[in-house]
C-alpha positions as CSV (number, residue, x, y, z in Angstrom):
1,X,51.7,-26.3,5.5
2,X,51.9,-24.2,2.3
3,X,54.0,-20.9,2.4
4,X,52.0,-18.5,1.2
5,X,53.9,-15.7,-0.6
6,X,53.8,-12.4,1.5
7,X,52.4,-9.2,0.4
8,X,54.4,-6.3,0.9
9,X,53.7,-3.1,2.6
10,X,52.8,-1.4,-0.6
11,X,50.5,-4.1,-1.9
12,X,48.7,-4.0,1.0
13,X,47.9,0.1,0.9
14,X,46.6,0.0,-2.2
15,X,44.2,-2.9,-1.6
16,X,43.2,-0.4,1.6
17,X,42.7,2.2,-0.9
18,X,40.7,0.5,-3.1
19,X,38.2,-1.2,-0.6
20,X,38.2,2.4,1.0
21,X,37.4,4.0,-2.5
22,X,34.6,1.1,-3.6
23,X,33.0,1.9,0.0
24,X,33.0,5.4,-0.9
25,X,31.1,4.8,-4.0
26,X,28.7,2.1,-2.7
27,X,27.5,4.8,-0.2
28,X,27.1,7.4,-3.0
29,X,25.3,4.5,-5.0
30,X,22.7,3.7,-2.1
31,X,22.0,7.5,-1.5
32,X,21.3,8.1,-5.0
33,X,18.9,5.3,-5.2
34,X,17.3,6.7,-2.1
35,X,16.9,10.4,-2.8
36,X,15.6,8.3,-6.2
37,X,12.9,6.4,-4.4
38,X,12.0,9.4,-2.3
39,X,11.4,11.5,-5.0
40,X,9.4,8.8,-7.2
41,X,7.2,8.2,-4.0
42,X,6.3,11.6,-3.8
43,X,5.2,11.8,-7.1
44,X,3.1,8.3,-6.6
45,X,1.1,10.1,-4.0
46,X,0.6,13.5,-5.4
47,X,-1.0,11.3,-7.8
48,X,-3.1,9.6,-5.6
49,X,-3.9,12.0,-3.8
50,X,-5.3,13.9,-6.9
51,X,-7.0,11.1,-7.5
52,X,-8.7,10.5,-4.5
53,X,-9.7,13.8,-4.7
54,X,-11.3,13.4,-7.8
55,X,-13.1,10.6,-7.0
56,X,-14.3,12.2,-3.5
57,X,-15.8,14.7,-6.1
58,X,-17.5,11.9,-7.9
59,X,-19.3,10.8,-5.0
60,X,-20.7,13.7,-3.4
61,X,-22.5,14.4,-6.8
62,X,-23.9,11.0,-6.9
63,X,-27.1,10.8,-5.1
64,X,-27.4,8.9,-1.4
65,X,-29.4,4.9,-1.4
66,X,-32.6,4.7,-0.8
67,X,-32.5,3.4,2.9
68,X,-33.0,-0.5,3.6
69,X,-36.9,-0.6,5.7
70,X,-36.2,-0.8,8.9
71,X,-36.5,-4.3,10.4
72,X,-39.2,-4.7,13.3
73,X,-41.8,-6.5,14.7
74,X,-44.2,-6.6,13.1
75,X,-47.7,-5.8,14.7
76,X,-49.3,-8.4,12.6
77,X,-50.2,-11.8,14.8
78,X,-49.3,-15.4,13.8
79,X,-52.9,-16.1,13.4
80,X,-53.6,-13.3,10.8
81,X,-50.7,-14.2,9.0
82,X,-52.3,-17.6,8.8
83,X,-55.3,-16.5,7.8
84,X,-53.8,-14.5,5.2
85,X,-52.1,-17.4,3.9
86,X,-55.1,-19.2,3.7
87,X,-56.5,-16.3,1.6
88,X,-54.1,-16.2,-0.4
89,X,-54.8,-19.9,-1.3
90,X,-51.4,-21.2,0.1
């Protein structure tokens, strides 16, 4: 096997260091873009909010449908309806 050359004391503190120091500054990183998203996601919905509210407004000034008929038997017979059709010159 290869020898691979060894890596003194000192060499091997600082690359501690380092990894410690980039840690620290990937946390700081992904709690800046956090407290970044929070904040943009509050605006977003005071936003939609307001505009839900608005449109809320929009609707109760807007006057209701006309109701659909009601759907029911009808107290008309087969046979006058027949009839009618005849009538009618169906």
């Amino acid at each position: 096997m290869a020898d691979r050359p060894k890596t003194s004391e000192t060499q091997i503190q600082r690359i501690r260091m380092q990894r410690a120091a980039d840690g620290k500054q990937a946390m700081l990183d992904y709690e800046g873009e956090a407290a970044a998203i929070r904040v943009k996601t509050a605006r977003l919905k005071a936003l939609r909010l307001a505009a839900e509210a608005a449109a809320a407004g929009k609707v109760a000034v807007a006057k209701p449908k006309a109701k659909a008929a009601k759907r029911g038997r009808s107290s008309a017979t087969l046979s006058d309806w027949l009839k009618g059709r005849e009538a009618d010159g169906f």
